[in-house]
Structures are given as C-alpha cells and as structure tokens.
PATI-841193 format. One record per atom (N, C-alpha, C): residue number from 1; residue in one letter; x, y, z. Coordinates in steps of 0.1 Angstrom, whole numbers. Layout:
BEGIN
> num,residuo,east,north,up
> NUM,a,X,Y,Z
...
END
This chain:
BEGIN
> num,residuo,east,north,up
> 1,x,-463,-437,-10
> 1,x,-451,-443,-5
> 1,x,-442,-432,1
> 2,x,-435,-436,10
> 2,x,-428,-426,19
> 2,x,-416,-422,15
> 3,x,-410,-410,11
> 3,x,-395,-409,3
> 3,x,-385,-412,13
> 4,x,-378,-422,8
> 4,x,-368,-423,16
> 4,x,-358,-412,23
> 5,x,-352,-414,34
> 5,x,-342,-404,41
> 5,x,-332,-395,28
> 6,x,-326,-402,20
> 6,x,-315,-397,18
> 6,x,-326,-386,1
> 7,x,-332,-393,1
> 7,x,-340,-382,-13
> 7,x,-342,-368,-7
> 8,x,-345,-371,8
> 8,x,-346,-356,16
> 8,x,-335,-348,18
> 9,x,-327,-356,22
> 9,x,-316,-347,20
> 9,x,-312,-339,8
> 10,x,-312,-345,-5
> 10,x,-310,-340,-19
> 10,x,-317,-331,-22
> 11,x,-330,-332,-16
> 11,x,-342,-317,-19
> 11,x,-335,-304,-8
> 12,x,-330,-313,1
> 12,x,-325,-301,13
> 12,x,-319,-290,7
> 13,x,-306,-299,0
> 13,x,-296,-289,-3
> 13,x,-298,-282,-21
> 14,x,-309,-282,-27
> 14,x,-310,-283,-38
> 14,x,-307,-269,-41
> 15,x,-302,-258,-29
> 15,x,-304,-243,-28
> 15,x,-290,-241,-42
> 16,x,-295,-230,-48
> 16,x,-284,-227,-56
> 16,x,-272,-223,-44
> 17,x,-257,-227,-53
> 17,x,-247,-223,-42
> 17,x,-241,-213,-47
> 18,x,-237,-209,-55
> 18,x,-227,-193,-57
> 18,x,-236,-183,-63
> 19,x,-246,-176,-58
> 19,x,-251,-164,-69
> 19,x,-245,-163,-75
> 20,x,-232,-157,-74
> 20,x,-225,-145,-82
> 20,x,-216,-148,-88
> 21,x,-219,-161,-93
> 21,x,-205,-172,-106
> 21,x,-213,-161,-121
> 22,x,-199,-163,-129
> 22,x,-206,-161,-137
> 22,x,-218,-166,-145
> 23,x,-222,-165,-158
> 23,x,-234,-170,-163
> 23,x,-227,-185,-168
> 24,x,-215,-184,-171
> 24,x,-209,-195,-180
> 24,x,-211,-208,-161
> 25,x,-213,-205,-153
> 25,x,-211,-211,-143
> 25,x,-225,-215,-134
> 26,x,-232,-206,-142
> 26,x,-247,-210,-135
> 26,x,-253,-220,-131
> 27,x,-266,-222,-121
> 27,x,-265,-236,-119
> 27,x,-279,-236,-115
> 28,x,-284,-241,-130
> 28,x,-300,-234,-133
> 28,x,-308,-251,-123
> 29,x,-320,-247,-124
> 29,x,-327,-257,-118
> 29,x,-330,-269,-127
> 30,x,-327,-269,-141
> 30,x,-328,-279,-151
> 30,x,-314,-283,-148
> 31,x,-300,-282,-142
> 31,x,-294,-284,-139
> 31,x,-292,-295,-130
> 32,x,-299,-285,-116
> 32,x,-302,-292,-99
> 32,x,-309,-309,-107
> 33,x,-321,-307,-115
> 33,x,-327,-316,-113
> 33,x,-322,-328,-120
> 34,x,-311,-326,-128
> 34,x,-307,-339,-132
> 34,x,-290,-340,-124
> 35,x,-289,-333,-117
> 35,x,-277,-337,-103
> 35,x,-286,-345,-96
> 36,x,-297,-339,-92
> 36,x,-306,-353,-83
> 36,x,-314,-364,-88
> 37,x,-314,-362,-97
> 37,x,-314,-376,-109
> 37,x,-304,-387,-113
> 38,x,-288,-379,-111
> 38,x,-278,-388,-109
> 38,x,-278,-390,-97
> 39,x,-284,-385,-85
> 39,x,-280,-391,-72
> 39,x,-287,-405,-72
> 40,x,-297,-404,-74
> 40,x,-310,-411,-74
> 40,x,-304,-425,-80
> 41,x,-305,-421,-94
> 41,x,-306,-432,-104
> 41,x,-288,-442,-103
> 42,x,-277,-438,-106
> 42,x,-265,-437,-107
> 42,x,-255,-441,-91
> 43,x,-260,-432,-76
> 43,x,-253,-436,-63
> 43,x,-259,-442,-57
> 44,x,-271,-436,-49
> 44,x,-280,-444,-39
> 44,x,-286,-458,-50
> 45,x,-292,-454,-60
> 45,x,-300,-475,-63
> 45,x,-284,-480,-64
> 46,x,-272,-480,-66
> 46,x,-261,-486,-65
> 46,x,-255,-492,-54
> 47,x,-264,-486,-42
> 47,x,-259,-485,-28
> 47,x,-249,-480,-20
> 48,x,-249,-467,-24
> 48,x,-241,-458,-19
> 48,x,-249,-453,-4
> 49,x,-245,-455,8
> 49,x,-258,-452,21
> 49,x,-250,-438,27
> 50,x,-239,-434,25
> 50,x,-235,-424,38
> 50,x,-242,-413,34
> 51,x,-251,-410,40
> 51,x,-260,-397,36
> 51,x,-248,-381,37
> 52,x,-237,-386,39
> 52,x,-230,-370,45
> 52,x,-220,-368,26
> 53,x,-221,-379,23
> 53,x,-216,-383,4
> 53,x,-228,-378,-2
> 54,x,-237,-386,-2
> 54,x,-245,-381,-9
> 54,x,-252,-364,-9
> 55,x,-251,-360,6
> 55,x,-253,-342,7
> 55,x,-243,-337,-4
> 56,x,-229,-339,0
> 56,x,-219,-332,-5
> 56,x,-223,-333,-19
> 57,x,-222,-344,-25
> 57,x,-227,-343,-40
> 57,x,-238,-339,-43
> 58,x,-245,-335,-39
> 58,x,-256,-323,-39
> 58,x,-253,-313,-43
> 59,x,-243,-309,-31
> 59,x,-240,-297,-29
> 59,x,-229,-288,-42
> 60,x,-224,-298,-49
> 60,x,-214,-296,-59
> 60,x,-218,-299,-68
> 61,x,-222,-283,-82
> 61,x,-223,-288,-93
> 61,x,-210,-293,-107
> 62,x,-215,-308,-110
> 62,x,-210,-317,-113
> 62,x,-202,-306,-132
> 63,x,-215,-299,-132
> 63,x,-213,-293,-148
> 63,x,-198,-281,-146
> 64,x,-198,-272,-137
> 64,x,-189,-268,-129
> 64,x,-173,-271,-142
> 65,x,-175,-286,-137
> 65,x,-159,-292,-140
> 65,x,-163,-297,-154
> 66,x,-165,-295,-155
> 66,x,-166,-300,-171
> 66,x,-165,-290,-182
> 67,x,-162,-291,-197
> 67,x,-156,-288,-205
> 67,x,-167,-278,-210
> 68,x,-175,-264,-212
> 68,x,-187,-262,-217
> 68,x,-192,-273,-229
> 69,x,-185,-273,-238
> 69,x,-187,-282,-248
> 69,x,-196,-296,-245
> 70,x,-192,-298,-232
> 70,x,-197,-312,-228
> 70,x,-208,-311,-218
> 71,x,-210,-299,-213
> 71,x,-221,-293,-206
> 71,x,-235,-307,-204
> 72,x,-239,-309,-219
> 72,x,-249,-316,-215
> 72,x,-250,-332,-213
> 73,x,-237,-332,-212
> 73,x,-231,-345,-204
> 73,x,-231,-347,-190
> 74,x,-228,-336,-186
> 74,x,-222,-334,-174
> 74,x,-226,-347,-161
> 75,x,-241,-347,-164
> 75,x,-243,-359,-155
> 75,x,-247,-372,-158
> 76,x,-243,-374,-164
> 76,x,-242,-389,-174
> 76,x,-235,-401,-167
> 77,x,-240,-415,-165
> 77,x,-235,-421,-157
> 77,x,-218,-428,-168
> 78,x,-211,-418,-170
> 78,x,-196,-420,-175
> 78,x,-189,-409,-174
> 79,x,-172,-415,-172
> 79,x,-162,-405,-173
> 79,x,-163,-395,-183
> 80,x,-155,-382,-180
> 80,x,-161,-375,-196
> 80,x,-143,-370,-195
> 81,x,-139,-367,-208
> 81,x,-124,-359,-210
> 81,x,-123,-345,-204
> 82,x,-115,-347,-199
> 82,x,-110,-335,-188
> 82,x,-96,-325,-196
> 83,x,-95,-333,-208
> 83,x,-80,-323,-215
> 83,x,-69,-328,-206
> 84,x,-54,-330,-216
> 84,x,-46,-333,-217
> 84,x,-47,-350,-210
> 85,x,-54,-354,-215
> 85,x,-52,-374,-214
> 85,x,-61,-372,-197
> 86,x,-65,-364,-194
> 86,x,-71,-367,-181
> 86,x,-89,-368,-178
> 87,x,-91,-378,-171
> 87,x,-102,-375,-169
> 87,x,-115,-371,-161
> 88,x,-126,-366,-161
> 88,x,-136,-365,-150
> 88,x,-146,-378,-144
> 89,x,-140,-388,-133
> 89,x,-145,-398,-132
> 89,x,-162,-398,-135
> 90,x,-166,-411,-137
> 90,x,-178,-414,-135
> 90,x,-181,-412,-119
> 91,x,-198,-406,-120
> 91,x,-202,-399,-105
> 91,x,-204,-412,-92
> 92,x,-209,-426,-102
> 92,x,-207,-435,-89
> 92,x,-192,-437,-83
> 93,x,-183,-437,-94
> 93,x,-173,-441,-91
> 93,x,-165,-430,-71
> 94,x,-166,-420,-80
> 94,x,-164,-407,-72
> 94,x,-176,-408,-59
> 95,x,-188,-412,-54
> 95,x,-198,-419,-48
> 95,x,-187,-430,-36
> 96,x,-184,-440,-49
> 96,x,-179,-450,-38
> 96,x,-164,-447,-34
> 97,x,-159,-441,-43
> 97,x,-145,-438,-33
> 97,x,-146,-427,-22
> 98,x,-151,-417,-21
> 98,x,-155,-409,-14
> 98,x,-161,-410,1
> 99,x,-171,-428,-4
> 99,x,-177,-437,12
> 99,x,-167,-440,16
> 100,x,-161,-447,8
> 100,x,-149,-454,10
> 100,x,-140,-450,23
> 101,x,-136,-442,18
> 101,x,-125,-427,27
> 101,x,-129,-426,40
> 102,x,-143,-429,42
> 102,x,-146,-426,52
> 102,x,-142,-410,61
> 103,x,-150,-400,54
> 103,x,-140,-386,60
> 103,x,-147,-383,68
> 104,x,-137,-378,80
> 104,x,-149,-365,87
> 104,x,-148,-358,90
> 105,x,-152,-349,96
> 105,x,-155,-333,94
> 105,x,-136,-328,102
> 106,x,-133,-335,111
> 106,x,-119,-332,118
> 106,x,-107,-334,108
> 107,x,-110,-343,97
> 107,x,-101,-344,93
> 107,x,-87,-338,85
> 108,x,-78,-341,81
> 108,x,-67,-335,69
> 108,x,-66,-347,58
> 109,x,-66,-342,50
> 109,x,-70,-352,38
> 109,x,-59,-348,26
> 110,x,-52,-357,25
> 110,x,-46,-355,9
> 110,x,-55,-360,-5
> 111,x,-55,-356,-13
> 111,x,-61,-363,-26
> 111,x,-48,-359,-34
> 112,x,-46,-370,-42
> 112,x,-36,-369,-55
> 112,x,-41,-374,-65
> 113,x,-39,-361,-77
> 113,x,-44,-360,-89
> 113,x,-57,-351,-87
> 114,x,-51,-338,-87
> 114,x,-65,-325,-85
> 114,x,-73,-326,-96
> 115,x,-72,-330,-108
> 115,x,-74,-333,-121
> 115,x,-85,-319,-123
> 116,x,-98,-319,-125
> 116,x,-113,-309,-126
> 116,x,-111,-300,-117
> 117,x,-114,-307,-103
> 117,x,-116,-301,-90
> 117,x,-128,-307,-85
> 118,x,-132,-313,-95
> 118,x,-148,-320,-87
> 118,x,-146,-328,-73
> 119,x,-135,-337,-77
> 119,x,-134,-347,-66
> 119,x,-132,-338,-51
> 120,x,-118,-331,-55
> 120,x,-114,-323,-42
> 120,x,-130,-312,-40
> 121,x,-140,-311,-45
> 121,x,-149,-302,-42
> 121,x,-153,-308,-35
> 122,x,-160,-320,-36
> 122,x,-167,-327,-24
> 122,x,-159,-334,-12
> 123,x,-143,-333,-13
> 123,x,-138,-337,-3
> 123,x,-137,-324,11
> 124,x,-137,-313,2
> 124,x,-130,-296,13
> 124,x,-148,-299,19
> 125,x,-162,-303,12
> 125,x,-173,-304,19
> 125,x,-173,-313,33
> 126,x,-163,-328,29
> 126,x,-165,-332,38
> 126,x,-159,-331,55
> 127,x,-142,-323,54
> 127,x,-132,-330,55
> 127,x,-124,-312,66
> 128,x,-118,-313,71
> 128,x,-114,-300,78
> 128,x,-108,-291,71
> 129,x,-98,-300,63
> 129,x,-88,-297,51
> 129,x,-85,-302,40
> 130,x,-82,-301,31
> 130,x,-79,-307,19
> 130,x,-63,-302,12
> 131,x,-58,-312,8
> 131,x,-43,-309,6
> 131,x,-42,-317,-7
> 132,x,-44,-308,-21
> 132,x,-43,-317,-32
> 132,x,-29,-311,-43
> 133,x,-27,-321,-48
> 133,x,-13,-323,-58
> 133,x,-20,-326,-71
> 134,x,-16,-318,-80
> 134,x,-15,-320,-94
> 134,x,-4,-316,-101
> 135,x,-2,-328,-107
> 135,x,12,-323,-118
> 135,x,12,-315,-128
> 136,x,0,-313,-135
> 136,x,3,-302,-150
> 136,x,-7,-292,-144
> 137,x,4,-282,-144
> 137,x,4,-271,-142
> 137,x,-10,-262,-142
> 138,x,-17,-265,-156
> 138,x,-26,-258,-162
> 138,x,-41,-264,-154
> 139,x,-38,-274,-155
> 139,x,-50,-279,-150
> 139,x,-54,-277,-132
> 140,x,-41,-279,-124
> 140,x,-45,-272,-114
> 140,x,-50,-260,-109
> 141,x,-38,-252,-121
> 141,x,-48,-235,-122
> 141,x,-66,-233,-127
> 142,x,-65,-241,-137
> 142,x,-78,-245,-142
> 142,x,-89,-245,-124
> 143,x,-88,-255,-120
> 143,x,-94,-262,-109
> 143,x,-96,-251,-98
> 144,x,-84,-249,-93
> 144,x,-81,-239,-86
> 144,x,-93,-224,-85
> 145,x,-93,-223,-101
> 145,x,-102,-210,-101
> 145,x,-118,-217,-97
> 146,x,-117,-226,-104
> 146,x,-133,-232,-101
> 146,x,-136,-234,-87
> 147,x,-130,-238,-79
> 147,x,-131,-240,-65
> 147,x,-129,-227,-56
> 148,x,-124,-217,-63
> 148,x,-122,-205,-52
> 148,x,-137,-199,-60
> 149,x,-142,-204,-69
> 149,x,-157,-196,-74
> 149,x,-169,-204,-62
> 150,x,-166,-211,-58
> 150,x,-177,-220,-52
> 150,x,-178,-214,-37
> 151,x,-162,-206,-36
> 151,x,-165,-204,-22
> 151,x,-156,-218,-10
> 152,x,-146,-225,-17
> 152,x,-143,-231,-10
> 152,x,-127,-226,-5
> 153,x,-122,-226,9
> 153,x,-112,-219,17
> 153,x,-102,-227,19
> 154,x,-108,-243,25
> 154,x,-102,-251,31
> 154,x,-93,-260,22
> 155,x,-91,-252,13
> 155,x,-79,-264,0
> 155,x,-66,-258,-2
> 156,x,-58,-268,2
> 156,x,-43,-264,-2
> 156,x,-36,-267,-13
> 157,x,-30,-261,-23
> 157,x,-24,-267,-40
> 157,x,-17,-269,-39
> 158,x,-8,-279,-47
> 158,x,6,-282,-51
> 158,x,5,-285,-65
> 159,x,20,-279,-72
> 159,x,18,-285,-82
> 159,x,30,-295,-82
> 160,x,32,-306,-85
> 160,x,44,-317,-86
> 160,x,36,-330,-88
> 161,x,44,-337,-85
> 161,x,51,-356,-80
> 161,x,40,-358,-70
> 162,x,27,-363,-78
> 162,x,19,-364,-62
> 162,x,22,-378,-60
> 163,x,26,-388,-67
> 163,x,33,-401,-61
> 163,x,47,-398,-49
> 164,x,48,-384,-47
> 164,x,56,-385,-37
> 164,x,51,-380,-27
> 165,x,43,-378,-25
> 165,x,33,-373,-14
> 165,x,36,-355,-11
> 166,x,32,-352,-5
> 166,x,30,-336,-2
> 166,x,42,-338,7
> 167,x,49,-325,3
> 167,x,61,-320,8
> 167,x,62,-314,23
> 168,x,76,-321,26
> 168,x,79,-328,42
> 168,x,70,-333,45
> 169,x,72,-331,61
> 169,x,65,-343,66
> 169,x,50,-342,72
> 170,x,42,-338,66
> 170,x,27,-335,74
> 170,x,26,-357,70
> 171,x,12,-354,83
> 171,x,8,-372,79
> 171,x,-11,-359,79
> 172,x,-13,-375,76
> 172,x,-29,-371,68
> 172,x,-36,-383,76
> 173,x,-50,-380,78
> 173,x,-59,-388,83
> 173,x,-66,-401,69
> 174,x,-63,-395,62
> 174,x,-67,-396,49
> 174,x,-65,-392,35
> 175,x,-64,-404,29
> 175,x,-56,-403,15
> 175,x,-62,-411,0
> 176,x,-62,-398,-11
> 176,x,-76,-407,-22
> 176,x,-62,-403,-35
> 177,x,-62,-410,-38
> 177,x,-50,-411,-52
> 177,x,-68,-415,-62
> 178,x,-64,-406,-74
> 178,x,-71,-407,-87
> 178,x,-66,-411,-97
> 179,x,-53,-421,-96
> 179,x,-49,-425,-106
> 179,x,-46,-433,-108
> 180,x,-42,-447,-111
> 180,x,-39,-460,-114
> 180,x,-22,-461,-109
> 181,x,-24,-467,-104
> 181,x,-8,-470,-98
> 181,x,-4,-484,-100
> 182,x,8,-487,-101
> 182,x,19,-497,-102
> 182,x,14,-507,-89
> 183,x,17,-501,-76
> 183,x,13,-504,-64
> 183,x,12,-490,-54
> 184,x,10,-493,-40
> 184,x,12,-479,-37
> 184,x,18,-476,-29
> 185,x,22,-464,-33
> 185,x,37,-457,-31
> 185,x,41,-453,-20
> 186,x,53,-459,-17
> 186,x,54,-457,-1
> 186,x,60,-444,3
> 187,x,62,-432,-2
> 187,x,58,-421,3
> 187,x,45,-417,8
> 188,x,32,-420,3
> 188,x,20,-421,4
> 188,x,16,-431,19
> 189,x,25,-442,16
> 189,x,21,-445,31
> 189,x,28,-445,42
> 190,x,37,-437,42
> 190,x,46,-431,51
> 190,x,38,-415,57
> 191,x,29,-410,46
> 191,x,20,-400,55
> 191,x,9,-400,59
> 192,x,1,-417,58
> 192,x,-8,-419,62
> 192,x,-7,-419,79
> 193,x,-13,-418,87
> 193,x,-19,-417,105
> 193,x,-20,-430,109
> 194,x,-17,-431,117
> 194,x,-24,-449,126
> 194,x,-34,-446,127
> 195,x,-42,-454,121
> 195,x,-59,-456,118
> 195,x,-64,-450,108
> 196,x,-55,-444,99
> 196,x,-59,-435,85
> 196,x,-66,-444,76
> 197,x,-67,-442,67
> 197,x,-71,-446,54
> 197,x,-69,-445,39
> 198,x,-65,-448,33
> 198,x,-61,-445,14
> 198,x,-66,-458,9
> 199,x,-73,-451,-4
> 199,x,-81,-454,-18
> 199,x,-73,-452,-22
> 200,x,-66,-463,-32
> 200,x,-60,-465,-43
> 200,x,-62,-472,-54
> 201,x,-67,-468,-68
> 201,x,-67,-480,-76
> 201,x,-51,-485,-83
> 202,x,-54,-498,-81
> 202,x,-38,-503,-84
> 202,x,-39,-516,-92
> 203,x,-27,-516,-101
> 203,x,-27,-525,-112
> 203,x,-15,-518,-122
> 204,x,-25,-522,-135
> 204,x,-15,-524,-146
> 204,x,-21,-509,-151
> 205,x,-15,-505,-164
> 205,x,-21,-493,-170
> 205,x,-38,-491,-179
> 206,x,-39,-505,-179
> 206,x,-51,-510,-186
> 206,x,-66,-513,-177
> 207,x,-60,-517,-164
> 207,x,-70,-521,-154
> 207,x,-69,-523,-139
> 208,x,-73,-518,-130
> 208,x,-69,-518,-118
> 208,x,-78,-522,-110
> 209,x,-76,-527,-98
> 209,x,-82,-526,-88
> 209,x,-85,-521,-74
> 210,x,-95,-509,-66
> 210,x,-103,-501,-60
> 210,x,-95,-505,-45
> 211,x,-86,-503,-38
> 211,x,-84,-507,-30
> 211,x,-83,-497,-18
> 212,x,-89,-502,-6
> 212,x,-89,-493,6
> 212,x,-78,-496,19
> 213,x,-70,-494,18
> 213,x,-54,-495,28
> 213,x,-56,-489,41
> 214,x,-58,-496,53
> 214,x,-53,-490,63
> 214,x,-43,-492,74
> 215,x,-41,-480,80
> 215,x,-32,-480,90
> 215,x,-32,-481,100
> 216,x,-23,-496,106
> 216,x,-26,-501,119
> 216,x,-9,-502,126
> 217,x,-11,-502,140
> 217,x,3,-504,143
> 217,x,12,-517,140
> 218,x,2,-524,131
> 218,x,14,-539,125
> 218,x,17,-531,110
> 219,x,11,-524,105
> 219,x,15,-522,91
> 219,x,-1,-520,83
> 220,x,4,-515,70
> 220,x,-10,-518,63
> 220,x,-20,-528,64
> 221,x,-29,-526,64
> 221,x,-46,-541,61
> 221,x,-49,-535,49
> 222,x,-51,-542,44
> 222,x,-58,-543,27
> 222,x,-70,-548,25
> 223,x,-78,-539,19
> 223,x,-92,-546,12
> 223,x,-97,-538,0
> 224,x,-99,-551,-9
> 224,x,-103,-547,-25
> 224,x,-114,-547,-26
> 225,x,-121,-533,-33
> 225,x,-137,-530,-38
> 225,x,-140,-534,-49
> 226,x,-135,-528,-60
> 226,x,-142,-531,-70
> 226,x,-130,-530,-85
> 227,x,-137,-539,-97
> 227,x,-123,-533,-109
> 227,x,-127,-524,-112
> 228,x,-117,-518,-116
> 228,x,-116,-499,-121
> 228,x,-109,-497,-132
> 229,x,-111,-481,-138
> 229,x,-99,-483,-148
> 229,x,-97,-467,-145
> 230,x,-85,-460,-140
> 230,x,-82,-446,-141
> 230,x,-69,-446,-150
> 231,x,-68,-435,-154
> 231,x,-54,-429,-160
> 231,x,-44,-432,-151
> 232,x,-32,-436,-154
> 232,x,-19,-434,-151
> 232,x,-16,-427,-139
> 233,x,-11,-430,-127
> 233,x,-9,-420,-118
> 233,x,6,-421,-122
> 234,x,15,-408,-128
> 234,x,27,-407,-132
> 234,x,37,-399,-124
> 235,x,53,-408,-120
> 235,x,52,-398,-113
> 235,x,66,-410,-108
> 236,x,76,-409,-101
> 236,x,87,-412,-95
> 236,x,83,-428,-87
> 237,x,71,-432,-75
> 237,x,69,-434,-74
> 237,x,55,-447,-83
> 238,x,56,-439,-95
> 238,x,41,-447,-103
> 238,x,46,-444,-113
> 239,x,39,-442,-125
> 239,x,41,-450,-138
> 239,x,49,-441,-149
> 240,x,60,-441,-157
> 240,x,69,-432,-164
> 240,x,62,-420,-171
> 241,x,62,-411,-171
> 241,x,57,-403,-183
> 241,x,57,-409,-193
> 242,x,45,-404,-206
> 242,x,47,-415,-218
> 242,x,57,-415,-230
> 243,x,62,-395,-227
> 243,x,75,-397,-233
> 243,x,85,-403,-226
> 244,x,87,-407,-219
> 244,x,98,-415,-210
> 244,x,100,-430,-212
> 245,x,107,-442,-212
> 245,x,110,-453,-216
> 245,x,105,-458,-204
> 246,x,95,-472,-202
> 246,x,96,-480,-192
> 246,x,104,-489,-190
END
C-alpha cells in the first residue's frame, strides 16, 4: 500500500532539532516515534489535511513543554497540567486550531495566552512573526527559555492583559486566543486586518465553543468548529481573576 503524502512529510522532518539542549531536553528517537504516532493516530485519522500543520508539529517536540514529571505523557491524546491552573492543550486540539488560522509564511500573528510555549512553537514555524501575551509572569519566563532553546528568533513577549491585545496599535494578520472567553474582546478585534482571522473559544467558564471570526469590510463573519473547554481567558476584557468578585 502506498504511504500517504502527509506520513512523508513526518519521516521528512523526523531530524533531531537542537543538538545542543540540554540532556533534560533531549529528543531521543523513542521520542520522535511516538510524536509521529500522535500525528498519525490523534491529527491526520481526525482529519487534519494542511500538510504545512502537520510538518510544524513534527518539527516541535511536544515533551519540550511539559512538566519532566509528566514526560511520559507528553503525547497522549489529552490536556496535561501546565502549573498554576494552566493547561497544555490536547495535540488535536492545537492540530485544528492551528488549520484553522490559516497562517502563512508572510504573516504577523498574535496568540494570547503563551501558556508552555508549545502552541507559540508551532505558530513562529509557521508564521513571519509571532507576538504572544501571557499574564503570569513565571510562566512566560518559563516558555520563553524553552523556545530561545529550540532556536526560535521570530517571537515577541509580553507579559499583561492579553484580553487587551498587544500594546498600541500594531493590527495582526492573525489572532489565536487559548483561553475561554465571555465573548471576544473588542480590543482583539480592533487589531485584527481586513481579511484576518481569530480563533477563539467562547462561552461560559465550563464550556465553550471553537470559533473562527473574520475580517471583512462589513464587520466580523463568524463560524463555529467544534465544543471546547479551555481555561479562563482572564483579564479586563474576559473573565475576573478568581480572587476577584464576578
């Protein structure tokens, strides 16, 4: 039987990517082979097709972001705890928002909620730029270090209010919120582009829904993917801190 296109690609990039991480960062071939085991089993049979998603997640090891402790999780088809109430999506999930976005190589891209760094790893793969906002502090730093280990250039940090979008006024070709929103925040679509795009899951705190928003010269168009459930996107804009009163 003839291997499909996109399995090729997966063997393509199966090259180790950072020699010189440390050992705690290694990215052994008993590794590789169940990254391409989650491609396999978990994106593509789900029907994930953009072969330029599925390279990128190749190309990023998934173990990387994750907690050592949880190492032999790492590619499990579920969320795993990321510390302080945050989480490391499931890999389809991250798969279909990622198609979704539709990015490409010219683009400037916001993501809110840097949470691991995973997500923004496969976005700086796809994307010209990447401009991500995380609010606690630690975890950005956290991220930050893992992604300057990989060798990626093209990422800009913030730490704040990523329900208020990145500071002044840049617009973005494209915009991926990781966190559950109220609805979405019109600073966020105030720096979206005519003809842009943003992923947002939106709803209640309990359950949301995958939604892809774009920008036309009448106003937003809306279309809903799939039910979801992310953390809280907290923040002026989105949902109160939990010490805070709603």
């Amino acid at each position: 039987m003839m291997e499909p296109p996109t399995h090729k690609i997966i063997a393509r990039d199966a090259a180790h990517q950072v020699a010189s991480t440390p050992t705690a960062y290694a990215d052994t071939p008993l590794d590789r082979r169940l990254r391409h085991q989650m491609l396999r089993q978990q994106v593509i049979a789900r029907g994930i097709k953009a072969a330029r998603v599925v390279r990128a997640m190749a190309a990023v090891p998934r173990h990387y972001f994750v907690d050592p402790a949880l190492r032999s999780q790492a590619y499990a088809d579920s969320a795993l705890e990321a510390g302080q109430g945050q989480t490391i999506s499931q890999p389809y999930i991250v798969a279909l928002m990622t198609e979704r976005l539709d990015v490409h190589s010219d683009h400037q891209v916001l993501e809110i909620g840097t949470g691991t760094g995973y997500q923004t790893a496969i976005l700086a793969r796809l994307a010209h730029a990447v401009f991500t906002i995380e609010r606690l502090d630690s975890l950005s730093l956290t991220a930050q270090q893992r992604l300057r280990l990989l060798g990626l250039t093209n990422i800009h940090y913030h730490i704040g209010d990523g329900s208020m979008g990145w500071p002044g006024e840049r617009i973005f070709d494209r915009i991926l919120v990781t966190a559950g929103a109220p609805d979405c925040p019109a600073a966020l679509q105030r720096q979206l582009a005519i003809g842009g795009k943003l992923v947002i899951p939106v709803g209640d705190e309990s359950q949301q829904t995958l939604m892809v928003l774009e920008q036309t010269n009448k106003g937003l168009s809306r279309h809903d993917v799939i039910a979801c459930r992310f953390v809280p996107l907290v923040g002026r804009q989105g949902w109160p801190a939990l010490d805070q009163p709603h």
